[in-house]
Biopython code that builds the backbone (N, CA, C, O; Angstrom):
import numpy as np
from Bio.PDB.StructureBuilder import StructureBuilder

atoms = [
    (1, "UNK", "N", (-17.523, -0.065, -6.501)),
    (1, "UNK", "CA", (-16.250, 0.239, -7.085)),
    (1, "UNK", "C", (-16.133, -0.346, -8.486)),
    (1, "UNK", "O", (-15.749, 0.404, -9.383)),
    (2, "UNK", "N", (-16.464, -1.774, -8.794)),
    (2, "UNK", "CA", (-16.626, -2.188, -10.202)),
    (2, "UNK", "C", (-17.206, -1.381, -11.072)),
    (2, "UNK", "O", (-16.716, -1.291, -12.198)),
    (3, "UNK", "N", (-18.379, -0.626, -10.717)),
    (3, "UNK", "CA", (-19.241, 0.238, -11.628)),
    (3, "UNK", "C", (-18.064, 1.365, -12.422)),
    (3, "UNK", "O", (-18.034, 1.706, -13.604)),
    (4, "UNK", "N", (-16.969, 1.848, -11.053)),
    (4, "UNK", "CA", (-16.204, 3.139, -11.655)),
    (4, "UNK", "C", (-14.794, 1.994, -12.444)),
    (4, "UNK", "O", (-13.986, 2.735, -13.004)),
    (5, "UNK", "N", (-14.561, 1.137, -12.522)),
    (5, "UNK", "CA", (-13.386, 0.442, -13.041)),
    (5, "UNK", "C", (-13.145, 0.817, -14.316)),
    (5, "UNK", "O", (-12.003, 1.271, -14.385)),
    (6, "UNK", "N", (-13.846, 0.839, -15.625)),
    (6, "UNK", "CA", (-13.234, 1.759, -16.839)),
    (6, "UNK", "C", (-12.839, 3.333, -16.364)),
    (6, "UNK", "O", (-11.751, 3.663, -16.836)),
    (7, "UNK", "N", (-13.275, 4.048, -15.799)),
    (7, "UNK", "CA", (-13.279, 5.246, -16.007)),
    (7, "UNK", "C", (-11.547, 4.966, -15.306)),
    (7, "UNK", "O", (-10.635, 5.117, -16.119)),
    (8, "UNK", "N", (-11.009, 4.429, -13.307)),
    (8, "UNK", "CA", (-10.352, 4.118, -12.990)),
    (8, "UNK", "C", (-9.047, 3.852, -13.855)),
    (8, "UNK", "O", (-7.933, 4.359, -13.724)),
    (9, "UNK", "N", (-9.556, 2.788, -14.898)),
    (9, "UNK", "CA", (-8.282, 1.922, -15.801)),
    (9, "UNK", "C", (-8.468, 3.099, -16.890)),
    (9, "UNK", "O", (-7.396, 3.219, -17.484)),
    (10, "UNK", "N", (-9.211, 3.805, -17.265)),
    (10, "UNK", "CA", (-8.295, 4.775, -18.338)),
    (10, "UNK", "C", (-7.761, 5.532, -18.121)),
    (10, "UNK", "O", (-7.050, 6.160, -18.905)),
    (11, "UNK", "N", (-7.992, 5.828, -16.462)),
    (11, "UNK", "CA", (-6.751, 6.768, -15.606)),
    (11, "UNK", "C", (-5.414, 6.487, -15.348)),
    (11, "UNK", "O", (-4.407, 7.195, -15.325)),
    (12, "UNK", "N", (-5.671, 4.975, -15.106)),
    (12, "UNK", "CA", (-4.366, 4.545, -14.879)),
    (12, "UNK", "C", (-3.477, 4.523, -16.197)),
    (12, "UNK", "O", (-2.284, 4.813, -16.104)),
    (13, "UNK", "N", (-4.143, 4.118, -17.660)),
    (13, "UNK", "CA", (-3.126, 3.707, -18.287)),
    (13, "UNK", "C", (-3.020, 5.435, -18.666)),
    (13, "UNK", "O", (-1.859, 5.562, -19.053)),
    (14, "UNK", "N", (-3.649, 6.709, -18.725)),
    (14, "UNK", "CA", (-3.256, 7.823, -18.957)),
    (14, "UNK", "C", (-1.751, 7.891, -18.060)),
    (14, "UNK", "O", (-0.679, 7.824, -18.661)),
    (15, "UNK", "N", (-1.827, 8.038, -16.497)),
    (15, "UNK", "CA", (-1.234, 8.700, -16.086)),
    (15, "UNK", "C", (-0.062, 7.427, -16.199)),
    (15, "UNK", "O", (0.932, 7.807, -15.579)),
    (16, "UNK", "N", (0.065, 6.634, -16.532)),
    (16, "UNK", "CA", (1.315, 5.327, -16.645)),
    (16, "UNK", "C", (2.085, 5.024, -18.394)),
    (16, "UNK", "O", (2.971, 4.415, -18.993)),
    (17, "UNK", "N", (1.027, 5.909, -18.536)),
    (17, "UNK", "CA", (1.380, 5.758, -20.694)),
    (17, "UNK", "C", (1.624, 4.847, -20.737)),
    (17, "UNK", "O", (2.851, 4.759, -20.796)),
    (18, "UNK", "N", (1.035, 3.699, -20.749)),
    (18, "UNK", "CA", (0.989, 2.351, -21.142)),
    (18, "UNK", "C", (0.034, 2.152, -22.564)),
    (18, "UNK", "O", (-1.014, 2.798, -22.554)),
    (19, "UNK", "N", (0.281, 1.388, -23.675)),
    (19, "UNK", "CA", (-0.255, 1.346, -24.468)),
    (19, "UNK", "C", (-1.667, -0.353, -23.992)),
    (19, "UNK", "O", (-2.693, -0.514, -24.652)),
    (20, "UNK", "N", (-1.408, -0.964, -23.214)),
    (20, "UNK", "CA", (-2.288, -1.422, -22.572)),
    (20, "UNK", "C", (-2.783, -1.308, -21.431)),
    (20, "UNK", "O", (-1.715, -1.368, -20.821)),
    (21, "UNK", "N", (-3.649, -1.176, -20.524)),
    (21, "UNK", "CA", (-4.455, -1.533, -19.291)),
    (21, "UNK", "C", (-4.994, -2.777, -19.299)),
    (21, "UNK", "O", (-5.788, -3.101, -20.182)),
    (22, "UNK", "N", (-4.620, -3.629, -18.300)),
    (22, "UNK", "CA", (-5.081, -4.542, -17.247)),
    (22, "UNK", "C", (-6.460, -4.603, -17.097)),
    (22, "UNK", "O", (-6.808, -3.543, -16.577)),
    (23, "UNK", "N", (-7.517, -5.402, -17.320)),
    (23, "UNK", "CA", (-8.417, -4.803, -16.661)),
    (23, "UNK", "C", (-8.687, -5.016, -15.334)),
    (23, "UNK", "O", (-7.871, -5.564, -14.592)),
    (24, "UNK", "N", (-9.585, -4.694, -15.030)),
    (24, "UNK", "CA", (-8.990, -4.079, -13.249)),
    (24, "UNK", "C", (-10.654, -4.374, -12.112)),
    (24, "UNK", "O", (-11.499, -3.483, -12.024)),
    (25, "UNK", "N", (-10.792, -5.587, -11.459)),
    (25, "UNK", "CA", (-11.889, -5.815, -10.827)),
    (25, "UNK", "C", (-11.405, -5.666, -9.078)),
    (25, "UNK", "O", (-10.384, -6.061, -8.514)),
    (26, "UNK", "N", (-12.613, -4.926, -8.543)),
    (26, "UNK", "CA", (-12.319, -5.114, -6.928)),
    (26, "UNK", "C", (-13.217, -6.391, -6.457)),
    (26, "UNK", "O", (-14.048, -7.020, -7.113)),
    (27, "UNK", "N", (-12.824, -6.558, -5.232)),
    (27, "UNK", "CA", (-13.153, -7.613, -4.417)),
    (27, "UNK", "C", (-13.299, -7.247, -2.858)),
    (27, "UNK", "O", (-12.341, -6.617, -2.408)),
    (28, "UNK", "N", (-14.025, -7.451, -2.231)),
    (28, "UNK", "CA", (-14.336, -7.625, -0.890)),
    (28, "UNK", "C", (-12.991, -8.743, 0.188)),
    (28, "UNK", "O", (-12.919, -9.966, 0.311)),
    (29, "UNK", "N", (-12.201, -7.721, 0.727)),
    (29, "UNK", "CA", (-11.623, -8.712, 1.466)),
    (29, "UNK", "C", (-11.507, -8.871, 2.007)),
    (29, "UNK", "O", (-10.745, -8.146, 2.648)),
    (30, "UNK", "N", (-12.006, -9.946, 2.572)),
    (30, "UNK", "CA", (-12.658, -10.395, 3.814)),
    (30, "UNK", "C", (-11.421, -11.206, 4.812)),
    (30, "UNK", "O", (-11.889, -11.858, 5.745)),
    (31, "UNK", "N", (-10.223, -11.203, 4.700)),
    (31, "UNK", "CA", (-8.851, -10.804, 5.709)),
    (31, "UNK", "C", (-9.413, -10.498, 7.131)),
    (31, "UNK", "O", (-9.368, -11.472, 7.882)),
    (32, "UNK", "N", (-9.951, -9.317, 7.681)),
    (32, "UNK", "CA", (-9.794, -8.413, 8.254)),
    (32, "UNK", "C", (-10.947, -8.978, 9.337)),
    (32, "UNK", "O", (-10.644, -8.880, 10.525)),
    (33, "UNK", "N", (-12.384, -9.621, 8.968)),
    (33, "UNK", "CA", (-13.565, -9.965, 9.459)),
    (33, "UNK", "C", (-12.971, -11.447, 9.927)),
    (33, "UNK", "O", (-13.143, -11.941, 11.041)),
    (34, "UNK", "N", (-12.268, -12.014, 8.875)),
    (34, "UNK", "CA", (-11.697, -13.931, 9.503)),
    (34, "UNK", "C", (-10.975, -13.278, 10.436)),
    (34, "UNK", "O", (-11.252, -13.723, 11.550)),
    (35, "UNK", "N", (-10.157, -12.401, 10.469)),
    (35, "UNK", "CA", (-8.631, -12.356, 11.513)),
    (35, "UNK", "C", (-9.438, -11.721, 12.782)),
    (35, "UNK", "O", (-8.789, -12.096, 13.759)),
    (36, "UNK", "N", (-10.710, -10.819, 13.307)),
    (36, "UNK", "CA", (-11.243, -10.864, 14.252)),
    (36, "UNK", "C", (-12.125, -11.906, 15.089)),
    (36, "UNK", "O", (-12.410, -11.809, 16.282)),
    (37, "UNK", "N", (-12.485, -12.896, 14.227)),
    (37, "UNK", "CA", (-12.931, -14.008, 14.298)),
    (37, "UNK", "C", (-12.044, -14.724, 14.822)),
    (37, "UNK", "O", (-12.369, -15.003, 15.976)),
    (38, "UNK", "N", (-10.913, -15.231, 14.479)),
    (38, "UNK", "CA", (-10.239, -15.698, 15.294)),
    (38, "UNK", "C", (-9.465, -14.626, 16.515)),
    (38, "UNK", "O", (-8.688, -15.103, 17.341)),
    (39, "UNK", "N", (-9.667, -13.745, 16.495)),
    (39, "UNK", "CA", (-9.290, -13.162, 17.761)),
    (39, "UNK", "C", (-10.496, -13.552, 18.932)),
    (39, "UNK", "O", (-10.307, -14.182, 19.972)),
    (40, "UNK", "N", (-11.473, -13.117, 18.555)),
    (40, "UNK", "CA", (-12.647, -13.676, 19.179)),
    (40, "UNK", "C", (-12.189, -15.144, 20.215)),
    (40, "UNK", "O", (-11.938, -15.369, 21.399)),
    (41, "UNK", "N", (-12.280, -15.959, 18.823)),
    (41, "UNK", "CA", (-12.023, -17.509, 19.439)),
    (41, "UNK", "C", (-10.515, -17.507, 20.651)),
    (41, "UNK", "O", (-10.500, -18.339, 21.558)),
    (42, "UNK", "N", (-9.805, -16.885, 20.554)),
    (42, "UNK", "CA", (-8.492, -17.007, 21.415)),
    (42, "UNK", "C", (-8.784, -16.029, 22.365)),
    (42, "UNK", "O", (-7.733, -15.942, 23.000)),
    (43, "UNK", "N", (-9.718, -15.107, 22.924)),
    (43, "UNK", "CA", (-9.660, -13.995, 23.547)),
    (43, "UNK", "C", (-10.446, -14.984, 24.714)),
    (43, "UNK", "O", (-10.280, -14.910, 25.931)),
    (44, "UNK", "N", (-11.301, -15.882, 24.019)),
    (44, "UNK", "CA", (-12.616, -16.612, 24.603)),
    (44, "UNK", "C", (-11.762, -17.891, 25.472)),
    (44, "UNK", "O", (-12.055, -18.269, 26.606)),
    (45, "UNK", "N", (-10.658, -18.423, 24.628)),
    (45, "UNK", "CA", (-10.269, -19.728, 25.317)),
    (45, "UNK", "C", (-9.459, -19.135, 26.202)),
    (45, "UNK", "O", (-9.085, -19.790, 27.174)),
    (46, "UNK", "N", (-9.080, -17.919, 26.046)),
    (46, "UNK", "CA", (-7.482, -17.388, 27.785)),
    (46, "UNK", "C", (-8.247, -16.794, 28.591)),
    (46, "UNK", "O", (-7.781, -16.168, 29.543)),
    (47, "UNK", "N", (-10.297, -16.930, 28.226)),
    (47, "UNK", "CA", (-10.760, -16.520, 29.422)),
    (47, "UNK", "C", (-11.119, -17.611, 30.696)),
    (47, "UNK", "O", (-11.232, -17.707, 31.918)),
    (48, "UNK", "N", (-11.213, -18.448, 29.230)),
    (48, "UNK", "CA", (-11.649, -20.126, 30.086)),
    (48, "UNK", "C", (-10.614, -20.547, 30.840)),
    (48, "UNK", "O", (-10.827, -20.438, 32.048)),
    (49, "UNK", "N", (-9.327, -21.092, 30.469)),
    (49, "UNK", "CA", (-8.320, -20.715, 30.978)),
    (49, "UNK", "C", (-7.866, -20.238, 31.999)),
    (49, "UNK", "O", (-6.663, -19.991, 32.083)),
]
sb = StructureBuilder()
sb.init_structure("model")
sb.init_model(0)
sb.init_chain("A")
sb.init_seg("    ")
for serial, (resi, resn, name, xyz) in enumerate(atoms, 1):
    if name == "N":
        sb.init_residue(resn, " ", resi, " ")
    sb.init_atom(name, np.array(xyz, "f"), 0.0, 1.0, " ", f" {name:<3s}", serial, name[0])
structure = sb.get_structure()
């Protein structure tokens, strides 16, 4: 996704008519992989339980 980020940000400031753009980096977010991880861990202790 970084590779397409100019082409992205000259879209955005086209379709926003902004005389500046932001520049604009993605990131991996990794939210989603911790929050099953701890599902994991609590699924495991209400088996012990």
């Amino acid at each position: 996704m970084n590779s397409k980020a100019k082409v992205f940000r000259k879209y955005l400031g086209q379709e926003l008519q902004i005389k500046f753009t932001p520049t604009i980096k993605f990131f991996y977010d990794e939210t989603i992989s911790y929050n099953q991880k701890l599902d994991t861990i609590f699924n495991n202790l209400d088996k012990k339980n």
